[in-house]
N, C-alpha and C positions, 0 to 999 in steps of 0.2 A: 379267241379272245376270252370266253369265258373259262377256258384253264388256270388262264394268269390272273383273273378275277379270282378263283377258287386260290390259287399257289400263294396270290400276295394279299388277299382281301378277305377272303372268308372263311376257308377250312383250314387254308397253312397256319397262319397266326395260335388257330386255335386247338390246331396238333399239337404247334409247337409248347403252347402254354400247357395241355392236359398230360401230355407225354414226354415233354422235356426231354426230347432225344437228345444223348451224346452221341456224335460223331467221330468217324477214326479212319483215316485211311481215303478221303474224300478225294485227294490230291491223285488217289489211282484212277479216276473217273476222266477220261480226256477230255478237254475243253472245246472241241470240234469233231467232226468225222462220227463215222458209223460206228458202235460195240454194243453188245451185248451185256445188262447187265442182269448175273444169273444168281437167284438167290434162293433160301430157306424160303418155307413157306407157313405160317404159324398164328396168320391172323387175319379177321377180315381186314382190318385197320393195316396191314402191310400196304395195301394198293394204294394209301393215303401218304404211310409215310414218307417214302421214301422219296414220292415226285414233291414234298412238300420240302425236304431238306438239299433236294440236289439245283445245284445254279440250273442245268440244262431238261427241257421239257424230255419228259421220256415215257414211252407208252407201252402199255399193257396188254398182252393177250388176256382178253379176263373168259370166262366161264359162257355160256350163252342163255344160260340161265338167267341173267343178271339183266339182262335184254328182254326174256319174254315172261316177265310174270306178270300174273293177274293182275286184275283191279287196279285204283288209282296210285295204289302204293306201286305196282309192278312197274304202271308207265314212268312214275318218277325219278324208281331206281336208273328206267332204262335211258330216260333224257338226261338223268346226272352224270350215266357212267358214257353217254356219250359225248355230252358235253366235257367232258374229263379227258377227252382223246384216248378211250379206249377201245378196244378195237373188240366185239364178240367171235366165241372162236366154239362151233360145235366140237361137242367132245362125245359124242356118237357116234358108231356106223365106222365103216372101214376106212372114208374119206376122211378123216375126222382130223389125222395128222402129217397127212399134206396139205389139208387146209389151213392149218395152224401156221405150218413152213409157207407155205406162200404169201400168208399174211404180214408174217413177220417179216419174210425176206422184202415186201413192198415196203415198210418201216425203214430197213436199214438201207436200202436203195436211193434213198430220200438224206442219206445222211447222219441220221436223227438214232438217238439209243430206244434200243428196245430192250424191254425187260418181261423176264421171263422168268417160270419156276419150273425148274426139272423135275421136281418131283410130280407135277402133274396136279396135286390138288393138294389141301392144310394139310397138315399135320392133324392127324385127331386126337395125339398124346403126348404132342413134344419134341418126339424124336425125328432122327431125320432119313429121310427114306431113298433106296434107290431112281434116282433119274431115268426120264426120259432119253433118247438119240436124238431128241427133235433141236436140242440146244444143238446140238453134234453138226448134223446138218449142214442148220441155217449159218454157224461158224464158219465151216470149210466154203457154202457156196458164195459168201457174202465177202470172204476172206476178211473178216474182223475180228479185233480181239475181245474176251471173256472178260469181264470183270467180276469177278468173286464177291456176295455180298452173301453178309449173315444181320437180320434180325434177330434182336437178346434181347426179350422180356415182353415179347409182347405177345406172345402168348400166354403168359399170367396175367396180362393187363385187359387181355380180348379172346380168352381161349374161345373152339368155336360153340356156337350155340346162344354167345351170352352178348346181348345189343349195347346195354349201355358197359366199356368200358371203364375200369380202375385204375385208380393210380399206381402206379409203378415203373420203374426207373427202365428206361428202352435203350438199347443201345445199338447205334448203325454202322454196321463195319465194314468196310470195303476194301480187299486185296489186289495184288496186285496181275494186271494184267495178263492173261495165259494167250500165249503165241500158238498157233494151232499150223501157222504156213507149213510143217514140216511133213504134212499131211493132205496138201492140196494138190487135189482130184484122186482124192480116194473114198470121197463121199457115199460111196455104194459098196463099199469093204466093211460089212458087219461087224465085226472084230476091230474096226478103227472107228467104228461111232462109236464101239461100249467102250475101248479105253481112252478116246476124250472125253464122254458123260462122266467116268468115274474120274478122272482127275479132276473134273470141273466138280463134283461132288464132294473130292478127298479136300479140296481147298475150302469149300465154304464150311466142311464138319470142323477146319481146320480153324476157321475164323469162328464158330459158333460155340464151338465144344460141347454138340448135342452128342448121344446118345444114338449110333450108326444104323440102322437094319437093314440086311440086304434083301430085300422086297420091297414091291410097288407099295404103298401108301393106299391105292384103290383095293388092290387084294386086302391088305393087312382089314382095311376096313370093313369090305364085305366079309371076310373071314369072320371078324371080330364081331358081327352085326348077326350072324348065322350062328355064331354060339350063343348070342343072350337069346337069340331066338326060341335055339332048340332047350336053352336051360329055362325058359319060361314055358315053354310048353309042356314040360318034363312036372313042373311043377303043378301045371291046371290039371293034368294027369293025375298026380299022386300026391296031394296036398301034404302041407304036413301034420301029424297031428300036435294039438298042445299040449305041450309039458305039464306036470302035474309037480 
């Protein structure tokens, strides 16, 4: 109850007023039955909008972070996002993505879209990052289809780190339908999750028109996180002196 309170009373209206999403491609979303919808990742406000623009309730693998933080702020995130019908998904430990597959596959068992990000976690610059298999999977075992979606601009509007949101023009794109049956019960052929993930990947860069990398999102980040490291360190080192 309290999703559709949030989708038609309290958060949707005021999505829809701050971010003024355009829609494109909504009629590829099916109106019944199980799918997947797979999309870019680039904002915290993604989780918000896209259940606030689509007719049909659709739920989230989110983070498990979002569940266990501290203090009175942690418990409210954590009673909002599950009043939200979002589902928390460790992303620790070795377990961590077959827990994710089994939660999603109880989602789409039920009928009901799930939505999901191959990339695994934001964007921290934009661009858009090699997928997960875990979309791959939950595809073949559930036998439903992909629906391709790109957020455009909401990551200028919410890049991460930044709480209150800006105005700027968002746009939600939805392609069309990827058939995966030609590939059922090969679930366990390495080489047949990577090349579902990457055409599920090649459609949304295709809907998005981001900027491609082929690396994890998590590497690129720690990478990126271990050079300011070691260039601030380099720096406490060997200051510099002032110019004259």
């Amino acid at each position: 109850m309290f999703y559709y309170v949030l989708k038609y009373v309290l958060l949707g209206p005021l999505l829809r007023l701050v971010f003024r999403p355009r829609i494109e491609g909504l009629e590829h979303v099916p109106e019944s039955g199980p799918a997947i919808v797979a999309g870019n990742h680039l904002s915290f406000s993604d989780h918000f909008l896209m259940p606030a623009i689509l007719k049909r309730r659709i739920t989230f693998l989110a983070k498990a972070e979002y569940f266990t933080g501290p203090g009175i702020k942690g418990r409210l995130t954590a009673a909002f996002f599950r009043s939200a019908g979002q589902i928390p998904v460790d992303r620790s430990g070795k377990e961590a993505g077959q827990a994710a597959i089994r939660e999603g596959l109880g989602v789409l068992s039920k009928d009901e879209l799930l939505g999901i990000y191959p990339e695994g976690t934001r964007s921290h610059d934009g661009r858009l990052y090699k997928g997960k298999v875990g979309v791959a999977v939950m595809a073949l075992r559930a036998q439903v289809p992909v629906i391709p979606c790109a957020m455009i601009g909401t990551f200028e509007a919410q890049p991460p780190g930044k709480v209150i949101p800006t105005l700027h023009p968002v746009v939600i794109r939805f392609g069309k339908p990827l058939d995966f049956s030609r590939y059922l019960g090969m679930e366990n052929e390495k080489a047949v999750l990577r090349a579902i993930t990457d055409e599920i990947m090649y459609a949304i860069l295709t809907l998005s028109e981001q900027e491609y990398v082929d690396q994890y999102a998590a590497v690129a980040k720690a990478e990126e996180a271990a050079a300011k490291a070691a260039k601030a360190n380099k720096e406490r080192k060997f200051p510099r002196l002032p110019s004259r």
